[in-house]
N, C-alpha and C positions, 0 to 999 in steps of 0.2 A: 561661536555662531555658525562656522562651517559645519559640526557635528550637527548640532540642531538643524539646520537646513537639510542635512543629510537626511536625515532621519524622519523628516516631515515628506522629503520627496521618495523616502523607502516605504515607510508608512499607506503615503497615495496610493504607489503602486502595487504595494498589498492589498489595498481597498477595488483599485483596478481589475487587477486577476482574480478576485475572489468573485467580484460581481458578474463577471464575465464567466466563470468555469461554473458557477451555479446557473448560471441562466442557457449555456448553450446549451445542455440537454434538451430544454424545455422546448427552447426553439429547433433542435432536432425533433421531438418530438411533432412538434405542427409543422417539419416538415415532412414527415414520415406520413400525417395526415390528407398532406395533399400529393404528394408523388404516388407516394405507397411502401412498401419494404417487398423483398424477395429471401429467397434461402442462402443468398450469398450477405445478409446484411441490408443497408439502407442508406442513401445518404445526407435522415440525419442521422445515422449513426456515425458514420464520419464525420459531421461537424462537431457531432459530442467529443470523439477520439481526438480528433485536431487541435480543437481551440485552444485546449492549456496550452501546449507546446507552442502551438503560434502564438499566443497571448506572450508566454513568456521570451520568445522571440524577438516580439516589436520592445517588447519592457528592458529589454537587453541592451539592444541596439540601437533604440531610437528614444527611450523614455530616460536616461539616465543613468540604469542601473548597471549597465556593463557587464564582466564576463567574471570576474577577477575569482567568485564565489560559485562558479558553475559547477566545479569540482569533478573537471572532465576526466583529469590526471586518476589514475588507478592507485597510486600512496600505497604499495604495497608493502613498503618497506618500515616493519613494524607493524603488520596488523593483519598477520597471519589471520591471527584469531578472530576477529571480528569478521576474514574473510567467511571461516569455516561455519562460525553462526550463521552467514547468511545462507550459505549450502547447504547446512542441516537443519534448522528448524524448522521448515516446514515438512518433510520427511519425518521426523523423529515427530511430530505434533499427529502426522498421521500414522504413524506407527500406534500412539499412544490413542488413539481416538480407535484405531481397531480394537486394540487389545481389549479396552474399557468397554468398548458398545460391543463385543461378541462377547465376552466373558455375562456381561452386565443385560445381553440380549437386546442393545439398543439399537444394532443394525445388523443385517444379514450380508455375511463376508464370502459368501457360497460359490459368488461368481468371480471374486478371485485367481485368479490365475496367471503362468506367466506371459500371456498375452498384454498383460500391464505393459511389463515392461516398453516393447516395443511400440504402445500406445504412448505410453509415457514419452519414449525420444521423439516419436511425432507430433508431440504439442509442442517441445520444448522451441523451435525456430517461432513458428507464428506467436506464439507468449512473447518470448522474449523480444519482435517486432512492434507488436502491443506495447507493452511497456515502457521501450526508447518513449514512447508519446506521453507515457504517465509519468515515469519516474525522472525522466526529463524536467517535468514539470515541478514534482511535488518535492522531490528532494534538489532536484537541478535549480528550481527559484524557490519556491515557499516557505520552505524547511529554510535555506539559509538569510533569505529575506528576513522574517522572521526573527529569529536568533541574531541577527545583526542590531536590530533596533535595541537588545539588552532585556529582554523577554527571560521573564522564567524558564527554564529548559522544559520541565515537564505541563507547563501550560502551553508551550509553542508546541509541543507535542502532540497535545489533546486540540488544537486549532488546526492543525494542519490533518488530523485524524477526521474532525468532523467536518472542514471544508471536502478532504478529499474523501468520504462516504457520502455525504450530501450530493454532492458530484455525480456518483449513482445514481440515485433517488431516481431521476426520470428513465432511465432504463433497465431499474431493479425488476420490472414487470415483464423484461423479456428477457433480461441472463440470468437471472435467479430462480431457480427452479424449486419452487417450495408451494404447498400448499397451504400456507400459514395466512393468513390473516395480513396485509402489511400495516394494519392500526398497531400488530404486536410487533408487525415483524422490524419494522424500518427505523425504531428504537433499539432495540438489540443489537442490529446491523450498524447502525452508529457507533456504541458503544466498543463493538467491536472491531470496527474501524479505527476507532482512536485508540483501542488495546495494540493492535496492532501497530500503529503510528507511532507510538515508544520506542518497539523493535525497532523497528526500519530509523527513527529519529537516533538513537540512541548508539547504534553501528555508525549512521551520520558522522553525529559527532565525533567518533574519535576516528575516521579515514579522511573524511571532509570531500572524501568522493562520492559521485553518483552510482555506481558501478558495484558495489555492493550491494546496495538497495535493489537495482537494477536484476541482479543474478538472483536476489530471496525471491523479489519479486514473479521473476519467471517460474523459479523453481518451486514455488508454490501454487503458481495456477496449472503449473505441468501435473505437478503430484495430486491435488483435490480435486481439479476440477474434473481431472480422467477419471479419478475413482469413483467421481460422485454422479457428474454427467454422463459417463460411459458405464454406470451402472453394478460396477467391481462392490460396489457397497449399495446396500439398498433399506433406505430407514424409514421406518414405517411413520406415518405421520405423527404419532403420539410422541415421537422422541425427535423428531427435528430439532424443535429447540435445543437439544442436548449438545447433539454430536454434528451437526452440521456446521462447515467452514464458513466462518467467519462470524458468523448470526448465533452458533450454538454455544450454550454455556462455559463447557469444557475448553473447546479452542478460544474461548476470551478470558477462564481463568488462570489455562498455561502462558498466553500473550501474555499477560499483566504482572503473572510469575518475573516470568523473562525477563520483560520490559523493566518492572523493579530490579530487579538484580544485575545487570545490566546500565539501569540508572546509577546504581551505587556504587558497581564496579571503575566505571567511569567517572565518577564523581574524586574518586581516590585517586584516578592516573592524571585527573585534571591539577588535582591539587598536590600531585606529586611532580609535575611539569614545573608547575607556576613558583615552586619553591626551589627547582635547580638538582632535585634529589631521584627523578626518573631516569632510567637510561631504557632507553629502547633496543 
């Protein structure tokens, strides 16, 4: 009976957060209609950035759910490698989106240079500022929420993917720089949100910490969105869909790569735990 209660009052508050991190945008959005926005930002852009993390604050602390799954602790011991995935695949994803869109002529690498780099370490603080708010949220309550109620791993995956791309949705018209269409676009960007939610879900799983997710996270809006917002790569609009983060084809068939192999990898160390035969 305790389980079941459990899991009734897990369940709520998954219904809770979800209603809530889908709808603050929206109401950022009407308030951005009436204050206004400036080049610094808006405040509702800040209630969009805040509410998960405070959502899942009050759901912590005062709803039931408590701490025990926040996965503050870094568990580094044993998971070297799931560390170094989260450091390199979004580098190596944009390695591979150059090679293919200049070889392939799907973007122009011309402006390139090593001024990247030191663009690159001056995202990394404010990203990684960013993301305490997100990944806080999506892996720090969702993600293990989730998966506590006894959820398919790769359906909790794909939930957690499209609640937190939907979560976008009312501000995809001011950070996403595309000239596409968003009747095309904001299915794709879904899709590729939940490709991505494997990765980040799937490292989850076997650290059980935030902190991994936390550092891909950074390190991926360090690395794309300098190249892409700051113009290092330049794709002409026929190939957007292709080669652009997160939305373009390529960076959600290597996600989905990953994220299967990845899944399966894991799936082996899980059932090599459960049977007494793993040594870390």
């Amino acid at each position: 009976m305790n389980e079941r209660a459990n899991d009734k009052k897990t369940l709520r508050n998954i219904i809770i957060f979800s209603l809530i991190v889908l709808s603050c945008g929206w109401i950022g959005r009407l308030v951005d209609l009436k204050v206004g926005t400036d080049d610094n930002g808006s405040l509702g852009m800040l209630i969009w950035i805040v509410s998960p993390l405070l959502t899942m604050v009050i759901l912590r602390s005062f709803m039931g759910d408590g701490w025990k799954d926040f996965g503050i602790k870094l568990n580094l011991k044993g998971n070297t490698f799931p560390y170094i995935v989260s450091i390199l695949f979004f580098p190596i994803l944009a390695v591979i989106i150059i090679l293919l869109g200049h070889n392939l002529k799907w973007l122009d690498a011309a402006n390139l240079s090593s001024s990247f780099v030191a663009a690159f370490g001056m995202a990394l603080i404010p990203a990684f500022i960013k993301n305490i708010f997100e990944e806080f949220a999506w892996r720090g309550y969702l993600a293990p929420k989730l998966y506590s109620i006894g959820s398919n791993r790769l359906f909790f995956h794909i939930c957690v993917g499209l609640i937190w791309g939907a979560w976008h949705i009312p501000y995809t018209f001011v950070i996403m720089h595309t000239t596409e269409s968003m009747i095309t676009f904001i299915p794709r960007m879904l899709i590729g949100v939940a490709a991505l939610s494997i990765v980040f879900g799937e490292i989850w799983i076997i650290t059980r910490s935030v902190w991994p997710a936390l550092i891909m996270h950074t390190v991926g809006n360090s690395v794309l969105d300098t190249l892409f917002l700051k113009n290092y790569l330049v794709v002409p609009k026929a190939y957007e869909f292709l080669v652009m983060p997160t939305s373009g084809v390529i960076p959600i068939v290597i996600a989905l790569l990953v994220g299967f192999w990845l899944y399966r990898r894991n799936t082996t160390l899980i059932k090599s735990k459960s049977s007494g035969m793993y040594i870390a």
